[in-house]
C-alpha positions in Angstrom: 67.8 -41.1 55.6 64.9 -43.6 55.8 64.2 -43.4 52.0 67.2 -43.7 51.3 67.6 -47.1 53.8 64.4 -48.3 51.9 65.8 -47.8 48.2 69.0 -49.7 49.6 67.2 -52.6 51.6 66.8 -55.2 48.0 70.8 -54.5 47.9 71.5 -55.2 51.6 69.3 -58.2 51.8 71.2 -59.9 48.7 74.9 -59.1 50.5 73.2 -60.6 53.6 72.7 -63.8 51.3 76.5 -64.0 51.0 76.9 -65.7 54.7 75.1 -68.8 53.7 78.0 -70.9 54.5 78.5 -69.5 58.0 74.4 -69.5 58.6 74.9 -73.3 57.1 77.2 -73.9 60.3 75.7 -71.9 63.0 73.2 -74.7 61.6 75.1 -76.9 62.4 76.4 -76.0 65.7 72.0 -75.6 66.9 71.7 -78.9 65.6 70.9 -81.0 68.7 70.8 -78.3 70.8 67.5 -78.4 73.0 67.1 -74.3 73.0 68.5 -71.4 72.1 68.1 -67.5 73.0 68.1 -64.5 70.4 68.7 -61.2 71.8 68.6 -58.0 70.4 67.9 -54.4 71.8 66.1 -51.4 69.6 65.0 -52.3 66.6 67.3 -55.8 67.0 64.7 -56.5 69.6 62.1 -57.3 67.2 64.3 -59.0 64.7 65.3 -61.5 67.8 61.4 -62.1 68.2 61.2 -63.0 64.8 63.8 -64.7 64.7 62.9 -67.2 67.5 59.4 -67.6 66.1 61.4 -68.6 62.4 63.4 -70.8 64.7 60.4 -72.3 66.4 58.3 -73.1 63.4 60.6 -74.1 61.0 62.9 -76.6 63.4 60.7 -77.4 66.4 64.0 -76.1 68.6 62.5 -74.3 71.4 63.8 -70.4 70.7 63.3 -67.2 72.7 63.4 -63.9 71.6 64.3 -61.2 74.2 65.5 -57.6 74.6 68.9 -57.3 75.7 68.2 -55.5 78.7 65.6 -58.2 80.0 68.5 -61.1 80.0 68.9 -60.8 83.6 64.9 -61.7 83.8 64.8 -65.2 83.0 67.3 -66.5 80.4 70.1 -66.0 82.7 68.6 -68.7 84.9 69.1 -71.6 81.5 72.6 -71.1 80.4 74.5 -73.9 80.8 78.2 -74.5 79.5 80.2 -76.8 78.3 80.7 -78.3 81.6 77.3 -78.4 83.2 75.1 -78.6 79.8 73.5 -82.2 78.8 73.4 -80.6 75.1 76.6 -78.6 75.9 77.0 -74.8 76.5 73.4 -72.9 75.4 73.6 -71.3 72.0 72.8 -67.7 72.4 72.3 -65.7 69.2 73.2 -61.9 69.8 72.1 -58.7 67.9 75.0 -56.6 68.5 74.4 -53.6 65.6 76.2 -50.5 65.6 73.7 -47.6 66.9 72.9 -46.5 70.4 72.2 -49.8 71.6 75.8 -51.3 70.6 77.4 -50.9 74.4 74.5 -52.6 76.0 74.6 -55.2 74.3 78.3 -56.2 74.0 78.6 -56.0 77.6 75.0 -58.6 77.6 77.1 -60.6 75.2 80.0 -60.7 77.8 77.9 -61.4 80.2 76.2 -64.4 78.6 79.9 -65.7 77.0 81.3 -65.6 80.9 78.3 -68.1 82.0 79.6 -70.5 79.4 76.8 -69.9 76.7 78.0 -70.6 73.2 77.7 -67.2 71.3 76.7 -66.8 68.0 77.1 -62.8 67.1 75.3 -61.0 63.8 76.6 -57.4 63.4 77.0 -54.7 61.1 80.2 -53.8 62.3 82.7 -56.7 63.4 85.1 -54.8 65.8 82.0 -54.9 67.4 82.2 -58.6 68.5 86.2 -58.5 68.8 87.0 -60.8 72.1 83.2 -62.6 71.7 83.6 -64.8 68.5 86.2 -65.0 65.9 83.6 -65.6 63.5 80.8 -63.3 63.8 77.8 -62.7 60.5 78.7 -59.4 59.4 75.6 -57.9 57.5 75.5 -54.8 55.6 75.1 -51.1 57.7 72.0 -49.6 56.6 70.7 -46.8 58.8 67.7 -46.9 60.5 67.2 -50.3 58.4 69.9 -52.1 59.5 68.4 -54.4 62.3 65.8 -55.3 59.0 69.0 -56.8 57.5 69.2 -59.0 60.1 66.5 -60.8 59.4 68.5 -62.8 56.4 70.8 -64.9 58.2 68.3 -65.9 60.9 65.9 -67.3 58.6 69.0 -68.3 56.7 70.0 -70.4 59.7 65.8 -71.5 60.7 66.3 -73.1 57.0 69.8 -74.5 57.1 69.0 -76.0 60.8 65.3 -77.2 59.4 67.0 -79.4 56.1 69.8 -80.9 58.8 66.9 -82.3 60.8 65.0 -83.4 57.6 62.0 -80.8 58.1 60.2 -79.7 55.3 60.4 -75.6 55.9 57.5 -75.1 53.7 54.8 -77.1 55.9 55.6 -76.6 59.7 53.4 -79.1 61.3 50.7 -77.9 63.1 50.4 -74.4 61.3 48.1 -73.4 58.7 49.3 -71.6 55.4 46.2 -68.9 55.6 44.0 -68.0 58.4 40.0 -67.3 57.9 38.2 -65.5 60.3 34.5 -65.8 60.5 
């Protein structure tokens, strides 16, 4: 199953490519935003760390990656809505792929949608986020590789949100290229 996940990962990642208009305005909706979280639980848990790092270096938007069990921990405390947000209702970017960890973190994403946080879902199956958005990023299934596919429109968004606010994606400011060690 994994080999076969690997030999299908260069066809996953260019479907992924196909939701650049909808990364372009997700973009657009971070844009002027002061934070946003990115949650994701199994192997979506480190794609939302990554994520949030992307995020954080490419647009200077302060990002947090957390597992979707741990949203009770901390981010809870920061979601604002419409009504009681300077910047609006907090944009919270959830991992919501269909494997074992699919229940979780719908009912996370209900959670988060009920405080007034403006939710942005990526999934690999979209009855999955039926009732959250009308417009969730659908990526391709892929077994065990599917939270990899994730990745795309993340960094597809860091970019889109990084050219909005004029940012050059290729220098982030304040971070070398390469690293020496002595």
């Amino acid at each position: 199953l994994l080999k076969e996940s690997l030999m299908r990962l260069p066809i996953c990642c260019g479907m992924a490519l196909k939701n650049r208009d909808q990364c372009r305005e997700v973009a657009r909706r971070l844009n002027g935003k002061e934070h946003c979280f990115i949650l994701g639980k199994g192997y979506g848990e480190a794609v939302a760390y990554e994520g949030a790092l992307k995020i954080k270096e490419m647009c200077y938007l302060h990002a947090e990656g957390y597992s979707g069990g741990a949203l009770k921990h901390g981010p809870f405390a920061l979601i604002e809505s419409d009504e009681n947000g300077k910047l609006g209702a907090t944009p919270i970017i959830m991992l919501i792929l269909d494997d074992s960890h699919a229940h979780h973190m719908r009912t996370a994403a209900e959670e988060v949608k009920a405080r007034g946080a403006e939710l942005i879902v990526i999934t690999d199956k979209k009855e999955l986020a039926d009732g959250l958005t009308s417009d969730p990023i659908v990526i391709p299934s892929n077994g065990p590789m599917t939270a990899l596919g994730a990745v795309m429109p993340i960094q597809l968004i860091a970019y889109e949100l990084a050219m909005l606010r004029g940012i050059n994606p290729d220098t982030p400011r304040n971070l070398a290229k390469a690293v020496t060690v002595d």
